[in-house]
N, CA, C and O atoms as a CHARMM CRD file, in Angstrom:
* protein
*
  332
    1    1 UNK  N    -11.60700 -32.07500  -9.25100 PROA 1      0.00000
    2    1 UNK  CA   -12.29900 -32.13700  -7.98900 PROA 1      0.00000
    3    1 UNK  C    -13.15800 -30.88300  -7.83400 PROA 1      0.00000
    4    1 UNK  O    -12.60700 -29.78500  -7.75200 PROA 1      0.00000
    5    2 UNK  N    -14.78900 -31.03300  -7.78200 PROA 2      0.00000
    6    2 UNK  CA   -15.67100 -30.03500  -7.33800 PROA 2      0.00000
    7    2 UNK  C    -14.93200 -29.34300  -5.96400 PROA 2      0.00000
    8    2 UNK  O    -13.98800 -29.83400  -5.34500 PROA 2      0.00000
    9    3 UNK  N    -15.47800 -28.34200  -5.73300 PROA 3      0.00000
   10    3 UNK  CA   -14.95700 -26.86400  -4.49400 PROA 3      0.00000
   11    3 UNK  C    -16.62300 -26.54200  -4.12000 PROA 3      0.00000
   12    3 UNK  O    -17.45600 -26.43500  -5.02000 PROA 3      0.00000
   13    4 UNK  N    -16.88300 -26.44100  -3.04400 PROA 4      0.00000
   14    4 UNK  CA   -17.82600 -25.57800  -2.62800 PROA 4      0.00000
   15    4 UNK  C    -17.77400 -24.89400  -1.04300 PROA 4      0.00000
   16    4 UNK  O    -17.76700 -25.47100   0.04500 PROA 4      0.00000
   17    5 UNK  N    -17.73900 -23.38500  -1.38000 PROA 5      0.00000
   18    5 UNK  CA   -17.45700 -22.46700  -0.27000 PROA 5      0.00000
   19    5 UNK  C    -18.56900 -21.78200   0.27200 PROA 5      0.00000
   20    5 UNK  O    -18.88100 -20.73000  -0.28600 PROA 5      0.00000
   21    6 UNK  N    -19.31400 -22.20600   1.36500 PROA 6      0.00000
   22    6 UNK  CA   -20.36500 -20.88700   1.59900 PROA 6      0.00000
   23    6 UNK  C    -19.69000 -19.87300   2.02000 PROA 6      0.00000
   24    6 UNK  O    -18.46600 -19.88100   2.14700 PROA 6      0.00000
   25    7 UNK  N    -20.49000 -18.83700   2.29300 PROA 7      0.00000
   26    7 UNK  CA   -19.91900 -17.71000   2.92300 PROA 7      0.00000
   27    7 UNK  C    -21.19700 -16.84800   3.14300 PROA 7      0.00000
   28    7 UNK  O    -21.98200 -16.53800   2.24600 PROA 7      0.00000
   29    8 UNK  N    -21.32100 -16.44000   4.69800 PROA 8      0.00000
   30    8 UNK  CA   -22.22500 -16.03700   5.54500 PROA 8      0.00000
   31    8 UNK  C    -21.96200 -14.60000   5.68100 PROA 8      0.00000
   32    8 UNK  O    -21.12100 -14.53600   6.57800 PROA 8      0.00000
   33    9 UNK  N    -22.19700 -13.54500   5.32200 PROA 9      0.00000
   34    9 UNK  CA   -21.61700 -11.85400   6.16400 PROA 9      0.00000
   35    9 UNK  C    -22.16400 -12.00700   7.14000 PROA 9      0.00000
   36    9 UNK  O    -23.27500 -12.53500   7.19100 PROA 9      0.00000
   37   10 UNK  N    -21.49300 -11.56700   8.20100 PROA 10     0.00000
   38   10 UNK  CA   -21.72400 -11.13200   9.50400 PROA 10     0.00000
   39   10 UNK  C    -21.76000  -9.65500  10.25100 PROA 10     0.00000
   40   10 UNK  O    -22.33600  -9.24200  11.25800 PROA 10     0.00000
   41   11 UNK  N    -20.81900  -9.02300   9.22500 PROA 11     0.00000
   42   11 UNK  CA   -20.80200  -7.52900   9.38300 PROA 11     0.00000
   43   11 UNK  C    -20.01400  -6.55400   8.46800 PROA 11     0.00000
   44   11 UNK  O    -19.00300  -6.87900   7.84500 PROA 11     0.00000
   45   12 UNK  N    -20.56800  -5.36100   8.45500 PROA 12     0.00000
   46   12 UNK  CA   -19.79000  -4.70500   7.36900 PROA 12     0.00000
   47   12 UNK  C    -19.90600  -3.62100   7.50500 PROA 12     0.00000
   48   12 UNK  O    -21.02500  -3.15100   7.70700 PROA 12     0.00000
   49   13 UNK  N    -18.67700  -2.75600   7.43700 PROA 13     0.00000
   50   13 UNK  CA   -18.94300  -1.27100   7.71400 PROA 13     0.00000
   51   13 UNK  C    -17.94300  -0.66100   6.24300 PROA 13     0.00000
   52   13 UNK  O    -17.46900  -1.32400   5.32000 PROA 13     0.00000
   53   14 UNK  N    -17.87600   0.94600   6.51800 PROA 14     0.00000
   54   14 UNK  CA   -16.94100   1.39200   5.20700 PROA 14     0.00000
   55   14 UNK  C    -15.86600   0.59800   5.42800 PROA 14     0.00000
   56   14 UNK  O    -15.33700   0.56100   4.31700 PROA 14     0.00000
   57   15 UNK  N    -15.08400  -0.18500   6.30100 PROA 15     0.00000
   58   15 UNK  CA   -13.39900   0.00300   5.97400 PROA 15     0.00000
   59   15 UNK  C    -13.45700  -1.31100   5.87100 PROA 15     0.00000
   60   15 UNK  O    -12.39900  -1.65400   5.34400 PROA 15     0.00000
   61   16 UNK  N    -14.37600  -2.60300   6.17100 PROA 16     0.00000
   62   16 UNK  CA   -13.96300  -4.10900   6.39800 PROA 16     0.00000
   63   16 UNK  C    -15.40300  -4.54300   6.46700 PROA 16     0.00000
   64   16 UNK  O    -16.34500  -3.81400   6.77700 PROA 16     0.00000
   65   17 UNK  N    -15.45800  -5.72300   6.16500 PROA 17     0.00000
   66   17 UNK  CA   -16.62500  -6.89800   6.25200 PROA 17     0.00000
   67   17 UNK  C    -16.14700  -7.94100   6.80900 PROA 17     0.00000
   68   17 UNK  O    -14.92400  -8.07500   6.77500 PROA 17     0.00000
   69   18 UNK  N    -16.86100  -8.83000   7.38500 PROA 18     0.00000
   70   18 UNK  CA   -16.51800 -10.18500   8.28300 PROA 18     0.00000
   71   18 UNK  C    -17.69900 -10.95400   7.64600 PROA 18     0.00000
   72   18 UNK  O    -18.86700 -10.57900   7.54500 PROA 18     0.00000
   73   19 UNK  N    -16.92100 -12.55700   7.08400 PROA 19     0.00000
   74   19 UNK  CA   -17.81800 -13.56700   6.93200 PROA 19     0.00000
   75   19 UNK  C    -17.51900 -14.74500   7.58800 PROA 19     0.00000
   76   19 UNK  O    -16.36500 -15.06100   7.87700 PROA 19     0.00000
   77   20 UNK  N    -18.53500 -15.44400   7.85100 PROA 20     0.00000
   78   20 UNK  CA   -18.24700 -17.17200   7.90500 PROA 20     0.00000
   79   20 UNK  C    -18.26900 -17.57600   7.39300 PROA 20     0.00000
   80   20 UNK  O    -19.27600 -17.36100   6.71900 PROA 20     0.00000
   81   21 UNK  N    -17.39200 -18.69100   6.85300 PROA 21     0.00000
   82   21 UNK  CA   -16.69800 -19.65100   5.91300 PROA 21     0.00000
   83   21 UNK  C    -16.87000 -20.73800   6.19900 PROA 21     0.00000
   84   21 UNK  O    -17.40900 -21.07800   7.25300 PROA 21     0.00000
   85   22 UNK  N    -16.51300 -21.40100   5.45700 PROA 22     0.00000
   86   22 UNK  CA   -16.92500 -23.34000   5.49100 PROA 22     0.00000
   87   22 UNK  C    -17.61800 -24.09000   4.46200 PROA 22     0.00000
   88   22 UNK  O    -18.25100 -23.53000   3.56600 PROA 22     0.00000
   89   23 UNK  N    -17.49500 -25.52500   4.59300 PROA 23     0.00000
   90   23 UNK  CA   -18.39600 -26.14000   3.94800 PROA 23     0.00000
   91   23 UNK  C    -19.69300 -26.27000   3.86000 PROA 23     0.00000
   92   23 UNK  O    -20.23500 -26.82300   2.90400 PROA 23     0.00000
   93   24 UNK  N    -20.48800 -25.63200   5.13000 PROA 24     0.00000
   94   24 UNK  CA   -21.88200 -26.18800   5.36900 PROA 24     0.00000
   95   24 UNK  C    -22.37300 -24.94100   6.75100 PROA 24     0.00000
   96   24 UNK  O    -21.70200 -24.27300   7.53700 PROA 24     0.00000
   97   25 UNK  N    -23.43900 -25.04800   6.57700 PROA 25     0.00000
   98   25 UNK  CA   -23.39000 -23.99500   7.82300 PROA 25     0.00000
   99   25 UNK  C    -23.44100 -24.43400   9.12300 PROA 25     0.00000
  100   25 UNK  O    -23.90900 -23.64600   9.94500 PROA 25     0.00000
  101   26 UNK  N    -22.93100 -25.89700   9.63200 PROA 26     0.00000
  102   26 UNK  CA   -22.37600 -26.20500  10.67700 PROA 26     0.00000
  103   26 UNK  C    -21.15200 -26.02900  10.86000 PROA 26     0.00000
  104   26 UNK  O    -20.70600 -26.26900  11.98200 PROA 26     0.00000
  105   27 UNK  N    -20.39600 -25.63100   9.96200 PROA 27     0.00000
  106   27 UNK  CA   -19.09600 -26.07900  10.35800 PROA 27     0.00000
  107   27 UNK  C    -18.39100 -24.57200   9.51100 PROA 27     0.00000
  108   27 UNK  O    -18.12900 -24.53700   8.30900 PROA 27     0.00000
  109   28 UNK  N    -18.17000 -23.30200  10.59000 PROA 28     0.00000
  110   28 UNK  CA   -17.88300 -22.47000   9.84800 PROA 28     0.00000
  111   28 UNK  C    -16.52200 -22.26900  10.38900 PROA 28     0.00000
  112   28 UNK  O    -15.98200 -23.13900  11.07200 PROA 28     0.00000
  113   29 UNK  N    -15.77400 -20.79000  10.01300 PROA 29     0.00000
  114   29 UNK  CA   -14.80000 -19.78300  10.24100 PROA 29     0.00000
  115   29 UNK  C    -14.98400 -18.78300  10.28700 PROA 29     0.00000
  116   29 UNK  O    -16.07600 -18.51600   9.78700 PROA 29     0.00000
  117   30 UNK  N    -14.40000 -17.85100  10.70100 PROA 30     0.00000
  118   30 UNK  CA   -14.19200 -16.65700  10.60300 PROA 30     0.00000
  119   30 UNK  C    -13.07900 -16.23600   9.31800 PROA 30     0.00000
  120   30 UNK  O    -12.25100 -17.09900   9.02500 PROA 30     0.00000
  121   31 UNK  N    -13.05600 -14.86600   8.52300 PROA 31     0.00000
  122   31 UNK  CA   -12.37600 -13.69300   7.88500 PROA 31     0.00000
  123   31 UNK  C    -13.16100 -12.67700   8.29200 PROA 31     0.00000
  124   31 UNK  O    -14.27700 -12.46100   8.76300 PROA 31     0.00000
  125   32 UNK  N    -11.52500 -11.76800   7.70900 PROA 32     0.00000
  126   32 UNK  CA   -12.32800 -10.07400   7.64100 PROA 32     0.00000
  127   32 UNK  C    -11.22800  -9.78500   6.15700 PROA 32     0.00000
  128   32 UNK  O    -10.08700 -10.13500   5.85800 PROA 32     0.00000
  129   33 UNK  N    -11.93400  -9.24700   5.72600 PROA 33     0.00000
  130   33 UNK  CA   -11.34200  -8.29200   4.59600 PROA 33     0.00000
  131   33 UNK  C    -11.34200  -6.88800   4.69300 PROA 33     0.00000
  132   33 UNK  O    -12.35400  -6.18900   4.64300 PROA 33     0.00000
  133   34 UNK  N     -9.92600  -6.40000   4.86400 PROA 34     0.00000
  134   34 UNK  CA   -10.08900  -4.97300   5.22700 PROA 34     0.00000
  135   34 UNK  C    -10.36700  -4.04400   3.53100 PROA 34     0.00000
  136   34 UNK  O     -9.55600  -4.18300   2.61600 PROA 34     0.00000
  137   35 UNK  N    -11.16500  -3.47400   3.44500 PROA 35     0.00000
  138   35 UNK  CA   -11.37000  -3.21300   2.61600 PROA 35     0.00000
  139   35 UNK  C    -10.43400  -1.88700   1.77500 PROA 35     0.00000
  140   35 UNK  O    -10.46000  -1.90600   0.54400 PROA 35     0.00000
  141   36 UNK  N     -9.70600  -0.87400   2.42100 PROA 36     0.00000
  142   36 UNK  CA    -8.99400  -0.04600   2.42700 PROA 36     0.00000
  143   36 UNK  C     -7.52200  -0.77100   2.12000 PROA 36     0.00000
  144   36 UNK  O     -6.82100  -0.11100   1.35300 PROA 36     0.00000
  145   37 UNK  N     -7.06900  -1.74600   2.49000 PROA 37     0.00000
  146   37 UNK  CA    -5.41900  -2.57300   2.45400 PROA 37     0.00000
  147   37 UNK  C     -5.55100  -3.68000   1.49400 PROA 37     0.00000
  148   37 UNK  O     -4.59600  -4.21300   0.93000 PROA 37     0.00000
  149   38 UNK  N     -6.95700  -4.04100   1.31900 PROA 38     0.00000
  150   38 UNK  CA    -6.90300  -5.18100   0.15800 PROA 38     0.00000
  151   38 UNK  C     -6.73600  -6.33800   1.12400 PROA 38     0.00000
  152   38 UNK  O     -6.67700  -7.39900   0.50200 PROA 38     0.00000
  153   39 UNK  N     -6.63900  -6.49000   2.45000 PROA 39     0.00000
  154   39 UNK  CA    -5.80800  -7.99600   2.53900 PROA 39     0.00000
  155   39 UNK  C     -7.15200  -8.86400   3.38900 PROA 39     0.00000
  156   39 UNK  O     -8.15200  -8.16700   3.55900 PROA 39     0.00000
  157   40 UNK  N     -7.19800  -9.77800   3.72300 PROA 40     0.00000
  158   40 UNK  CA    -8.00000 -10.95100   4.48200 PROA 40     0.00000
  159   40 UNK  C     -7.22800 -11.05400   5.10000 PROA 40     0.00000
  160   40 UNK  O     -6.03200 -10.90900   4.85100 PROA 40     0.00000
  161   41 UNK  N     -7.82300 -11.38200   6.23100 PROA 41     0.00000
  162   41 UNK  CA    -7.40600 -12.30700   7.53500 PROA 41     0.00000
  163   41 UNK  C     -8.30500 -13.68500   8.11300 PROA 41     0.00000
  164   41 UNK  O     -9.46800 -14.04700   7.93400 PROA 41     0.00000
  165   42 UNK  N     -7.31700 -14.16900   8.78200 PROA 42     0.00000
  166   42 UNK  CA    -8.77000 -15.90700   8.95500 PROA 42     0.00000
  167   42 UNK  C     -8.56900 -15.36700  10.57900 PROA 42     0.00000
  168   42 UNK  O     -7.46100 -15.11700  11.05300 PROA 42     0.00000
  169   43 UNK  N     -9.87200 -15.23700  11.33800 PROA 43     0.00000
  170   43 UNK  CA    -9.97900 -14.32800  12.62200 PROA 43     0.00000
  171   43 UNK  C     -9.96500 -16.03000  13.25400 PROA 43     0.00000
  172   43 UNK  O     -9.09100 -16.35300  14.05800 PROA 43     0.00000
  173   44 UNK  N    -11.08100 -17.08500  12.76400 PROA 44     0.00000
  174   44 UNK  CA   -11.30800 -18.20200  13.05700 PROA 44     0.00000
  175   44 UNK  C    -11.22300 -19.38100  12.44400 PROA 44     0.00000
  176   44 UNK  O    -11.94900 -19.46600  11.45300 PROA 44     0.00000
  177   45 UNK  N    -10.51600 -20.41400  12.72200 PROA 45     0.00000
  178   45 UNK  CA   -10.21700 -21.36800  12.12100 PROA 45     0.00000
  179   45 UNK  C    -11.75800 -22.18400  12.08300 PROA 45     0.00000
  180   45 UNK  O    -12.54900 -21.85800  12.96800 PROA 45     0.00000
  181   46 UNK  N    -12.21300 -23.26900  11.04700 PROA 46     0.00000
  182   46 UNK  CA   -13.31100 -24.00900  11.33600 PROA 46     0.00000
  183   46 UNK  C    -12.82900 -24.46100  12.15800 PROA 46     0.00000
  184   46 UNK  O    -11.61900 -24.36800  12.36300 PROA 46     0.00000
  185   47 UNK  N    -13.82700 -25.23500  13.04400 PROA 47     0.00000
  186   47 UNK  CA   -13.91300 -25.62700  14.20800 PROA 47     0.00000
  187   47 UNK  C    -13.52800 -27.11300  14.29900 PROA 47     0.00000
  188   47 UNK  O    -13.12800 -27.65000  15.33200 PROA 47     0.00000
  189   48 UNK  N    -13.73300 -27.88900  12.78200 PROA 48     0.00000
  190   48 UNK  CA   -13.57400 -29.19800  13.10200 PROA 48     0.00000
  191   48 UNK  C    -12.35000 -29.37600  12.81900 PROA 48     0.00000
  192   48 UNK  O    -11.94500 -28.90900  11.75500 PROA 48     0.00000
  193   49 UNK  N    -11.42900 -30.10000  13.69300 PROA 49     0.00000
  194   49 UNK  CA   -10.02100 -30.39200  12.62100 PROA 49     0.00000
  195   49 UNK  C     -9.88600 -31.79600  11.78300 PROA 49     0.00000
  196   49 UNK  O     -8.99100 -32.63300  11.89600 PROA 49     0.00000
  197   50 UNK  N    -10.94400 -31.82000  10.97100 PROA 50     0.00000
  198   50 UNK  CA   -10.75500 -33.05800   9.92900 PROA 50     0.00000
  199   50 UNK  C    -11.04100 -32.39500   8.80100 PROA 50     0.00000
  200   50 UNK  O    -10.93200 -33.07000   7.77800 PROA 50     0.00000
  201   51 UNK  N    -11.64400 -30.37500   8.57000 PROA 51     0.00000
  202   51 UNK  CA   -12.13900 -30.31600   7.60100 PROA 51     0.00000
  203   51 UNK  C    -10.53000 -28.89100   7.52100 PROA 51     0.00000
  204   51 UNK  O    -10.45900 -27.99100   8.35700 PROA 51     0.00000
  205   52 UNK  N     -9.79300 -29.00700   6.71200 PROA 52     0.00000
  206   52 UNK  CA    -9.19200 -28.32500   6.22100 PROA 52     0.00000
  207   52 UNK  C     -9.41100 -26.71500   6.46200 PROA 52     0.00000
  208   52 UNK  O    -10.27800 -26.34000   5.67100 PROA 52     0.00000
  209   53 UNK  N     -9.03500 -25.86000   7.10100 PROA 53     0.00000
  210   53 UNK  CA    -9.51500 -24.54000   7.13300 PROA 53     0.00000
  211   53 UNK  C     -8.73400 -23.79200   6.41400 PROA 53     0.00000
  212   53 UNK  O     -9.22300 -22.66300   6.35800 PROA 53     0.00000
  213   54 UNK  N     -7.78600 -23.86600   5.85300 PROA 54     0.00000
  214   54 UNK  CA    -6.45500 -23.35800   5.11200 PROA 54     0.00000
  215   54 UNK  C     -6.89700 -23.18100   3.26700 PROA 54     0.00000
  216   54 UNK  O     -6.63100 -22.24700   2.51000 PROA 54     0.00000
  217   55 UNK  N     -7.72700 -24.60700   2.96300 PROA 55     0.00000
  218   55 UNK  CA    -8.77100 -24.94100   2.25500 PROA 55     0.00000
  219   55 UNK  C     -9.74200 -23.80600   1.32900 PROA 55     0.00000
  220   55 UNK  O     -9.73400 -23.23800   0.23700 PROA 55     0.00000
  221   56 UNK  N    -10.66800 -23.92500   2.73100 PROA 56     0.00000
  222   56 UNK  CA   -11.56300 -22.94400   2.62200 PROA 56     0.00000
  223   56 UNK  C    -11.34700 -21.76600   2.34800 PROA 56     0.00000
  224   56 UNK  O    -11.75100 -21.06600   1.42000 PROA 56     0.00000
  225   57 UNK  N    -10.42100 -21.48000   3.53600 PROA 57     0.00000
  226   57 UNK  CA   -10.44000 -19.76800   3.47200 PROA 57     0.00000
  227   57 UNK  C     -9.93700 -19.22900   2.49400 PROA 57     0.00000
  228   57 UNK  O    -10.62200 -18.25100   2.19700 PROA 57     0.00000
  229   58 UNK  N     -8.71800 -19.41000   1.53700 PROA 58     0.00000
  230   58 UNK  CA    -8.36100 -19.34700   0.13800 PROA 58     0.00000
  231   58 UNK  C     -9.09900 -19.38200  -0.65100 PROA 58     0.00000
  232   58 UNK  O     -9.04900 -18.56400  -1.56900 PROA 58     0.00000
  233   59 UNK  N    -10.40500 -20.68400  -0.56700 PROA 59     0.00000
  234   59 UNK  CA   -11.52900 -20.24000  -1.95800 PROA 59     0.00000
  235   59 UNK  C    -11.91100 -19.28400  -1.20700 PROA 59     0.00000
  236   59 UNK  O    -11.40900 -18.26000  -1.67000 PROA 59     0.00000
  237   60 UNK  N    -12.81500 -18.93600   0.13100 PROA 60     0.00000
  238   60 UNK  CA   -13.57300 -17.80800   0.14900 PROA 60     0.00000
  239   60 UNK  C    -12.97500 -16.30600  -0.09700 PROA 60     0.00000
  240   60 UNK  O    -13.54800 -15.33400  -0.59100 PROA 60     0.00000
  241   61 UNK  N    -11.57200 -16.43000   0.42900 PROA 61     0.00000
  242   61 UNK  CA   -10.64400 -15.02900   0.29000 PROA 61     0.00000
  243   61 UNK  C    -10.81300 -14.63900  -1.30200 PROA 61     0.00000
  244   61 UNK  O    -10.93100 -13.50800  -1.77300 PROA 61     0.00000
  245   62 UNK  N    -10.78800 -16.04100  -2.07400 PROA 62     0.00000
  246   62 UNK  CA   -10.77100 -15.50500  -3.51700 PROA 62     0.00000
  247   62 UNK  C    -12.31600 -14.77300  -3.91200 PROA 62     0.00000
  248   62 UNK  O    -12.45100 -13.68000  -4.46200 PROA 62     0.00000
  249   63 UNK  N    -13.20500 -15.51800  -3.55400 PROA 63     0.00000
  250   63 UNK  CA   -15.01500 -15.12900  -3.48400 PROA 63     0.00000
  251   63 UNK  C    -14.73600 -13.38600  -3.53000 PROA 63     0.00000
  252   63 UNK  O    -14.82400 -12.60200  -4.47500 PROA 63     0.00000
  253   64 UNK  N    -14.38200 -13.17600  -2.14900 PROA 64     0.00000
  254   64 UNK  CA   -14.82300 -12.15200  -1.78800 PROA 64     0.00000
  255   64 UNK  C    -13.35200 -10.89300  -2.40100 PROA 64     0.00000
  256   64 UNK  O    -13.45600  -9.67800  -2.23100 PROA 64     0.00000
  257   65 UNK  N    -12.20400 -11.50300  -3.03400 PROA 65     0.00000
  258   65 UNK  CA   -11.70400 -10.70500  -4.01900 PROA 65     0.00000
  259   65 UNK  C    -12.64100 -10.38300  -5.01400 PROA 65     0.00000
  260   65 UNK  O    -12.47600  -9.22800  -5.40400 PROA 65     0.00000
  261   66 UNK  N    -13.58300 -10.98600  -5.58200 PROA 66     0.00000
  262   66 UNK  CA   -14.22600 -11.17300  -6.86700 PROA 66     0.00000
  263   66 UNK  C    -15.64100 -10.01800  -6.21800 PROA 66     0.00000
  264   66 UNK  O    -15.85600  -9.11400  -7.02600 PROA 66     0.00000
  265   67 UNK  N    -16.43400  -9.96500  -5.11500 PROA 67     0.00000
  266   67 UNK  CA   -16.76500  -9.10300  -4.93700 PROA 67     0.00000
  267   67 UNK  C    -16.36500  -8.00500  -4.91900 PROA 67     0.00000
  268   67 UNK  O    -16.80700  -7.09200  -5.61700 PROA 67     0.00000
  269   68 UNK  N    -15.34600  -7.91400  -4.01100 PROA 68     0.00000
  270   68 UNK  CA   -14.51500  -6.28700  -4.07700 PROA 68     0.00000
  271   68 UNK  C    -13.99000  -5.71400  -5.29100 PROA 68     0.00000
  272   68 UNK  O    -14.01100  -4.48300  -5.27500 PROA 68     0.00000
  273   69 UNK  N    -13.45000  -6.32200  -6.51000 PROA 69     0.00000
  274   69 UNK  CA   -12.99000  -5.63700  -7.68900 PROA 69     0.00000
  275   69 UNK  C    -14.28700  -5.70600  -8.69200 PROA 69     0.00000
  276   69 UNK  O    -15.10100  -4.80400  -8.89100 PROA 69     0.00000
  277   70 UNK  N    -14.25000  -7.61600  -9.53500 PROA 70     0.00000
  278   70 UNK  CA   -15.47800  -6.93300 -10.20400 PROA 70     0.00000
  279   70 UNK  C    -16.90800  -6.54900 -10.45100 PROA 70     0.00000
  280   70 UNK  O    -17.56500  -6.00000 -11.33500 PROA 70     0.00000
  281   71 UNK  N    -17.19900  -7.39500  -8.58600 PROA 71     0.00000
  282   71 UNK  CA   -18.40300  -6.54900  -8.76100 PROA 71     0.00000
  283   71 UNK  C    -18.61300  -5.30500  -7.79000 PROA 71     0.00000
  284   71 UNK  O    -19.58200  -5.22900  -7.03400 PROA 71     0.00000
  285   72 UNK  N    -17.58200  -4.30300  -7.88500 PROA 72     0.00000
  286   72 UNK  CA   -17.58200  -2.80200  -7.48100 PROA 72     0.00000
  287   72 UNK  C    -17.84900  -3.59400  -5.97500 PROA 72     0.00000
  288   72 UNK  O    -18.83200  -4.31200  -6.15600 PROA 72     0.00000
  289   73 UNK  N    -17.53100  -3.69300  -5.05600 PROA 73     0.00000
  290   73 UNK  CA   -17.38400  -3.57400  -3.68800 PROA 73     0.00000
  291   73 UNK  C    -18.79300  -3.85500  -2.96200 PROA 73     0.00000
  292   73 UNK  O    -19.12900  -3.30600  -1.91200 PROA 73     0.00000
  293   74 UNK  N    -19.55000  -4.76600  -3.65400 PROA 74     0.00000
  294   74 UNK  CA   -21.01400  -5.45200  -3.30300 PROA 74     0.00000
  295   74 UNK  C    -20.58700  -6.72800  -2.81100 PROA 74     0.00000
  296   74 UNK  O    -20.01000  -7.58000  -3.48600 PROA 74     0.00000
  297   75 UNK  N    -21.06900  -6.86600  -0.94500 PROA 75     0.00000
  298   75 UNK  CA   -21.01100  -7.95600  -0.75000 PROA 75     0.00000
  299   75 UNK  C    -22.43400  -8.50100  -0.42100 PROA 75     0.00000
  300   75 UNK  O    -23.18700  -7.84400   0.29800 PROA 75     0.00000
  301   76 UNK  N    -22.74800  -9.53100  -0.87100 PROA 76     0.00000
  302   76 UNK  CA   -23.90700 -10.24900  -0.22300 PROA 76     0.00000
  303   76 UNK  C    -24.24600 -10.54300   1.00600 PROA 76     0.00000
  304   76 UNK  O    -23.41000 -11.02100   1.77300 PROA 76     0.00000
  305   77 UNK  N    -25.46600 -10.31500   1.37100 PROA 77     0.00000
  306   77 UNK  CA   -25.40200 -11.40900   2.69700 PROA 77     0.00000
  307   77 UNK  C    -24.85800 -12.99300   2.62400 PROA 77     0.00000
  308   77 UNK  O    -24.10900 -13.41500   3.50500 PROA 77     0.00000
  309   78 UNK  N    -25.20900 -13.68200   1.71400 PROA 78     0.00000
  310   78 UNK  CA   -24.88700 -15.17300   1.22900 PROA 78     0.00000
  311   78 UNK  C    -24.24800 -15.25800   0.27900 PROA 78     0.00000
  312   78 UNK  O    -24.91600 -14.83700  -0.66500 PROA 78     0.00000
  313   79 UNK  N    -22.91700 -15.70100  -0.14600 PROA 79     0.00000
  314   79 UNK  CA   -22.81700 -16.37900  -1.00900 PROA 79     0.00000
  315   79 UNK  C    -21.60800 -17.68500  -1.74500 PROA 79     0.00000
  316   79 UNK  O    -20.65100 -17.67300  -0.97000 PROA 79     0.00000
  317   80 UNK  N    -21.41900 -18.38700  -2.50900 PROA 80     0.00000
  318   80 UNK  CA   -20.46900 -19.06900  -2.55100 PROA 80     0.00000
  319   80 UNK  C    -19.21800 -18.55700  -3.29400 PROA 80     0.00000
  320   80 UNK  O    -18.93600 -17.38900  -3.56100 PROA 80     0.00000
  321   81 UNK  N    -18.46600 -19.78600  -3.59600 PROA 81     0.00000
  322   81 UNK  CA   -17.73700 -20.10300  -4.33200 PROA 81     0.00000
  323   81 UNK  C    -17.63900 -21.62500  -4.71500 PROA 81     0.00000
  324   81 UNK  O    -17.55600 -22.41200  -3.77200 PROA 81     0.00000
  325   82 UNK  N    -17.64100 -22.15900  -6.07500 PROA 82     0.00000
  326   82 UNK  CA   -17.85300 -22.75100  -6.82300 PROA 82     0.00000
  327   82 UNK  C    -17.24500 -22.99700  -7.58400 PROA 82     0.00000
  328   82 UNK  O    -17.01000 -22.13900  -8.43600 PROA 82     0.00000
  329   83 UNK  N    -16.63000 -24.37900  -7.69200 PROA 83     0.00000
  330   83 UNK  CA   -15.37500 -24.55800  -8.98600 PROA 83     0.00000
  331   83 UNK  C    -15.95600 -26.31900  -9.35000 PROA 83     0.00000
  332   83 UNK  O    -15.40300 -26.98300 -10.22600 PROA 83     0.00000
């Protein structure tokens, strides 16, 4: 089964970044990744409850692991995840 995660930044300072998550850019979530503790949080669930938010946020949490280690702590304004 194809995966596709957008992911929107919304903000980012030294210690944490915040994105929106989801399938589409109607239908997002909230995370933050603290950047200092390593951990994510889901601030906002998507909004629809037919689209899985539990889902999502696991591929994007993984996305934005993959920014923070190997590509040295570069987050995009845009980007996915893709399987």
């Amino acid at each position: 089964m194809a995966s596709y995660v957008l992911l929107l930044k919304e903000f980012e300072s030294k210690d944490a970044v915040i994105y929106r998550f989801g399938p589409n850019e109607n239908s997002l979530g909230k995370m933050e990744l603290n950047k200092l503790t390593r951990k994510v949080t889901e601030i906002e669930a998507i909004p629809d409850e037919n689209i899985p938010s539990k889902f999502y946020f696991d591929r994007a949490a993984q996305r934005l692991a993959v920014c923070l280690i190997r590509e040295g702590g570069v987050f995009p304004e845009r980007t996915a995840f893709e399987s």
